[in-house]
Structures are given as structure tokens and as C-alpha cells.
N, C-alpha and C positions, 0 to 999 in steps of 0.2 A: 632663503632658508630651506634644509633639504628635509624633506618629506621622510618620517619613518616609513620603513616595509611592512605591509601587509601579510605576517606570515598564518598558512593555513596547513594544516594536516591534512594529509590526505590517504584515503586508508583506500586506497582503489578496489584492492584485487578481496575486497570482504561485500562480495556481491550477492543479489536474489537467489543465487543457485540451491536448490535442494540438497541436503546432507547426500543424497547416493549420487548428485551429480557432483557435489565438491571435490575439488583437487586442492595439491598442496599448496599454498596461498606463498604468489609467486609476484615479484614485480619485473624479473625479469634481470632481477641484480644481487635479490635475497629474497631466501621462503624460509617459512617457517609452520612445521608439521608436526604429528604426532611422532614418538618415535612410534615404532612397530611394535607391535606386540607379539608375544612370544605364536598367538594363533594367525594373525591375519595380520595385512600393512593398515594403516586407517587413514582417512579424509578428515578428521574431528576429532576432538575429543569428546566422547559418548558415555557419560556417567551418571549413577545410579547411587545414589545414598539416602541414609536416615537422619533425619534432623540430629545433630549435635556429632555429628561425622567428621573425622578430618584425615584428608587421604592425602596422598602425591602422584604426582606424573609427570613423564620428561615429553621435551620438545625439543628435534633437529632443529639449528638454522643453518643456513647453507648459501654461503656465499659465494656465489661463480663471478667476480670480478675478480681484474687482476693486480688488486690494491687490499690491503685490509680495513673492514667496516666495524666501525662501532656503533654498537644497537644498543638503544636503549629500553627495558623491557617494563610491559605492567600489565595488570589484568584488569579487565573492560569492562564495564557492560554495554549489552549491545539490545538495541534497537531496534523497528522497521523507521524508516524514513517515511514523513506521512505522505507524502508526494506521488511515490513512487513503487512503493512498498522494501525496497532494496532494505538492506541489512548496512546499518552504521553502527560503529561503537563511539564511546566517548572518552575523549579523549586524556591524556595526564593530568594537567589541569583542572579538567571538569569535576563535580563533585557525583562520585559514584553509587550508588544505592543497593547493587541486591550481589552479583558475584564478583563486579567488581572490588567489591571490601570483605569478600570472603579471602579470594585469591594473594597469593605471593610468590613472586618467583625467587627460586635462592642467587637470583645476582639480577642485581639493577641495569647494573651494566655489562655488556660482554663484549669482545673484541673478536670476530671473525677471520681467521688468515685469509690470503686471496685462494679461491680454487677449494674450500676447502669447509668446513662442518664440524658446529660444537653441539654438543648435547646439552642442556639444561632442565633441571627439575623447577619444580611449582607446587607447591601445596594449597590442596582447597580447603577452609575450615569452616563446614556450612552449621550455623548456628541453631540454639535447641528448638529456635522459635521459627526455624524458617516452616513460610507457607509452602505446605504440598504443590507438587506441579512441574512444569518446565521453568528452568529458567537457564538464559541465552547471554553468554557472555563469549571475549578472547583472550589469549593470550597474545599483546600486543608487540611488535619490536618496531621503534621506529628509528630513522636515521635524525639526529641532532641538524645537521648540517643543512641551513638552507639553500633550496636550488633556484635558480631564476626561476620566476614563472611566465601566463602568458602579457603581462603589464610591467611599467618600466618600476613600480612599486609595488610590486608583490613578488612574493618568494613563499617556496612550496616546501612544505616537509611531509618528505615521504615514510610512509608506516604501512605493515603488513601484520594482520593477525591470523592465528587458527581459530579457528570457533569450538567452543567451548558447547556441550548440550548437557545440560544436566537436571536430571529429573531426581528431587525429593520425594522419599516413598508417603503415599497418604492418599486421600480421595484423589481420584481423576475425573475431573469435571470438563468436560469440552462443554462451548458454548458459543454462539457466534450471531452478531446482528447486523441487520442491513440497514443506515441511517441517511437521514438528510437526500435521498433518492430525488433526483431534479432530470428532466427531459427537456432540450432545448432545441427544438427544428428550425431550420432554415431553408423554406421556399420559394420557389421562382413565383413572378406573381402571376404569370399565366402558367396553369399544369399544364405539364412535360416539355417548357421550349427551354426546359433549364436543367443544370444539377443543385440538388437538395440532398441536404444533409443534416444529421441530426446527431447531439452530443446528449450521451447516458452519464452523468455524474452519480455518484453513492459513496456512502464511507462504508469499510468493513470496519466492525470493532468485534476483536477478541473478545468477550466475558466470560470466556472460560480461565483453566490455568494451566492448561496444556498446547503447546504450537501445533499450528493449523495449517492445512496444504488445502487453501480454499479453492471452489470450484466454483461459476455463476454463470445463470442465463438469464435471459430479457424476456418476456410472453406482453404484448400488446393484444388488449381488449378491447371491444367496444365498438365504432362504425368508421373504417378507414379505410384508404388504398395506399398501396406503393411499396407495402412492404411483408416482409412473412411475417408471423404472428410469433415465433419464437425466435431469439438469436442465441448462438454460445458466446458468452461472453470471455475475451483473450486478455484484457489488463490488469489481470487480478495476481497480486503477489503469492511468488511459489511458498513461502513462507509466511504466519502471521501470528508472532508472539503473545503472550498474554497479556492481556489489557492495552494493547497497540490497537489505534485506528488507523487505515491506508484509506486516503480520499481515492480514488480509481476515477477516473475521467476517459471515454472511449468514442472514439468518434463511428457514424453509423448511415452510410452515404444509404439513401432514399428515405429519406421523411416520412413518416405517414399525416396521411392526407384526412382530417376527419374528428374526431372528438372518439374520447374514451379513455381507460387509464393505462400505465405502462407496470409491469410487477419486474423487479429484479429477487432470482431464487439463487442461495448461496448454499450450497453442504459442504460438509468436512468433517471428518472425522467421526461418522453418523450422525450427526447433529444439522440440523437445517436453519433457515429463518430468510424474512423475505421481507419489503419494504415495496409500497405502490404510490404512483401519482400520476394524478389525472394529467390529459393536456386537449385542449382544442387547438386544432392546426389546419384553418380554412383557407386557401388562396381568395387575393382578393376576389378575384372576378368572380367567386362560387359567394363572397361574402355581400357582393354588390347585387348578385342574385338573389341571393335571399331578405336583402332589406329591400330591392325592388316590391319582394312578394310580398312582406312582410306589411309597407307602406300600401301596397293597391288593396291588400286585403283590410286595411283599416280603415280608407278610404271609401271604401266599398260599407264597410258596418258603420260606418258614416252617415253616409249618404240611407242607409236602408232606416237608420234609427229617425233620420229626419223626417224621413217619407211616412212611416210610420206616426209618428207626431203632430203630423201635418191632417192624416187621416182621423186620427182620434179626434184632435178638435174640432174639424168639421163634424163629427158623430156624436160630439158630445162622452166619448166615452176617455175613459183615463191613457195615455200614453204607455207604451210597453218600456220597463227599465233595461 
């Protein structure tokens, strides 16, 4: 009996990059961009409205094969992926919720000659009720046709979107928190015959409703060796939408050695907030030290209580507690 295919969308080239680092979103066979505008070329679409707004704007797409492709097109909303922070949209199928069911583009489908560039308009029609803020969508083109993938039962459907920014005029509330913050060391069991290493997990979550170019560092307190007392933290997504969480996971080669708590501190956008947990992180040998001491010194209040007891009753007098 033959196995249906596996097909997946695949929206590659709609990556973490920051709006001034974006380029026109390219798979290398079709892209698809703003058109220019009459002052400057653009990376995005960068838009501004008042609830119950309804505007338009065109998009090149541009096919440098030397075959004609037929795109199919819709507007998305888009995402952080919680993983990773990268930017996904969702896809034709999916059920869309904030610009993707504002959006329309005026042709579903287009046909690109080979070598060659068509222009398309889209109209946003953002509703009386929309909430103030950013909100993060694209305009989508993907190709119908599936491609082999890397399994004898999958096949790939390739799509390329612009990204959409669109900010609703009303309160701008930035806000951002640090969650679920977990330190996880791993030591040799004799310090220094080994390498140690340690994993910084945390979530970012938006609670603002403006997008976030977050920043974070690590400060370790309390009584340990092996490591600096602050780190800049690198895994943190270039981008973080409103009300998106990104779990960030960072690995952090030299352990500390010791007990006390760990703080991760995040800003953006002036806005701060910060999340701590403790950890104890004792090699055994330092752990077998100290139950050694632990056990001769009871041993010892032992031995002294009995002595003491032993004395009293001979004296007649009461035992010390």
C-alpha cells in the first residue's frame, strides 16, 4: 500500500534578521518586496494607521528562473517560533487571527514570466477595534508544486514572504519578562581534571504591545569559583513580538563551583525585568569533605554530651541538654 507524502511549507528566507538588516526575501528562484517608494527603496513593509483604516500597497515579485512560476499569494500572520526566536508565518490553511484577516492581495494567483517581474497591490483593512501596537504579519507567495524532500515520503512546498510592520496609532506600552529561569551545571567530579559546563535556560515573554530588539546578561551571586560573575548573554532573539514567548537555552562552558543564585537581566526598548535561581554546585570530593566534617563534628557533640552525663550523675547534679 503506498504511503501518502508528507507535504510541508517551507517559508525559509522569513528569518530573525532585524528590519534594517532585512533584504528582499529571496529563495534564490523568487522574491518578493516592497515596491519602492517614491523617497527611498524598502526592506518591509513599514506602516502606520488609525484603527478603522484601510490603505493599499504594491509588492514586486521577481522571478529569475528560466521557466514561468505560478505563486500563490495571501497575507500571514507571523510569529516568533518559541524555540528559537526566528520569525514564522502561518500558513493558507492555518486559521489566521490579527493581520492576516485584515490583509488581501488583489490576485490569489499570479503567473511570473521567466527572467522577469510583476507588480501586485494588497489592501490592509485594519478594524475600528483593533488593539494599539505593533502587529507582525507578510505578504506571502508560495509555489503550489511539491518538491522532493530530504525522505522518500516527503515533499516540500516552498513560500517566500515580505514582512509586514504595522503599528496601530494608540498607547505604546513596552514591556518584557524573564520566566521559568533554570541553571543546569555539569562537573567533573574531581575540580579542574575535567571540562564543566553549564546551560542558562529562560523564557522571554513580550507583555508589552510593541516589538522588542531584546538584550540579556547573566550576574552569578553568592560563594563560588570558575567563573565571572557577569556574562552577555548571545541566544536572545533579534526580534520579540507582542505577547510571543522565546524559551532561549545557552550553553556556558565553566560551571561555578559553589552555592548561591544566578540573576538573568533583559532590556529593550527602556523597559527592563529580570528573573533569579538559586543553584548548589559542589564536586563530590569537596561534598565528601564536608560530610566527613560534618559527621566527626557530631560525633564529637556526641561523645562530649555523654561525658558530660556521665559526670552529672556521678555529682548528683541534672545532665546539660
Amino acid at each position: 500500500m503506498r504511503r501518502a507524502p508528507v507535504v510541508t511549507l517551507l517559508l525559509a528566507v522569513l528569518t530573525a534578521l532585524s528590519p534594517l538588516q532585512a533584504r528582499a526575501a529571496d529563495n534564490g528562484e523568487w522574491s518578493v518586496e516592497p515596491a519602492d517608494s517614491e523617497i527611498t527603496p524598502r526592506t518591509a513593509f513599514q506602516l502606520s494607521a488609525r484603527p478603522g483604516t484601510t490603505f493599499a500597497d504594491r509588492a514586486v515579485l521577481t522571478n529569475t528562473t528560466a521557466g514561468p512560476l505560478t505563486l500563490r499569494l495571501h497575507v500571514a500572520d507571523a510569529y516568533n517560533t518559541p524555540r528559537d526566536g526566528g520569525l514564522a508565518v502561518r500558513g493558507r490553511e492555518e486559521t489566521q487571527r490579527d493581520v492576516g484577516t485584515w490583509g488581501q492581495p488583489e490576485k490569489d494567483i499570479v503567473t511570473v514570466p521567466a527572467h522577469s517581474a510583476v507588480t501586485v497591490g494588497f489592501t490592509l483593512a485594519v478594524p475600528g477595534n483593533a488593539s494599539p501596537g505593533d502587529h507582525v504579519g507578510a505578504l506571502v507567495a508560495v509555489d503550489d508544486r511539491v518538491q522532493p524532500g530530504a525522505g522518500s515520503y516527503i515533499g516540500v512546498r516552498r513560500g517566500v514572504g515580505a514582512r509586514i510592520y504595522l503599528r496601530v496609532e494608540g498607547p505604546q506600552m513596552p514591556a518584557l519578562a524573564v520566566e521559568d529561569l533554570r541553571l543546569t551545571a555539569e562537573n567533573p567530579r574531581i575540580p579542574w581534571t575535567g571540562d564543566s559546563s553549564t546551560t542558562v535556560s529562560y523564557t522571554l515573554h513580550n507583555t508589552g504591545n510593541v516589538k522588542l530588539a531584546p538584550r540579556a546578561s547573566l550576574h552569578v551571586g553568592g560563594v563560588f569559583a570558575g567563573v565571572p560573575t557577569t556574562r552577555q548573554l548571545t541566544n536572545v532573539p533579534a526580534e520579540l513580538f507582542p505577547g510571543e514567548k522565546v524559551q532561549v537555552t545557552e550553553s556556558w562552558p565553566g560551571a561555578p563551583t559553589g552555592w548561591g543564585d544566578v540573576t538573568v537581566t533583559a532590556t529593550a526598548n527602556g523597559v527592563g525585568a529580570s528573573g533569579s535561581d538559586d543553584f548548589l554546585e559542589v564536586p563530590w570530593i569537596l561534598a565528601g569533605l564536608l560530610t566527613s566534617l560534618t559527621a566527626g563534628f557530631t560525633v564529637l557533640l556526641v561523645r562530649r554530651r555523654r561525658r558530660a552525663a556521665a559526670r552529672g550523675r556521678a555529682s548528683g547534679a541534672p545532665a546539660p541538654v
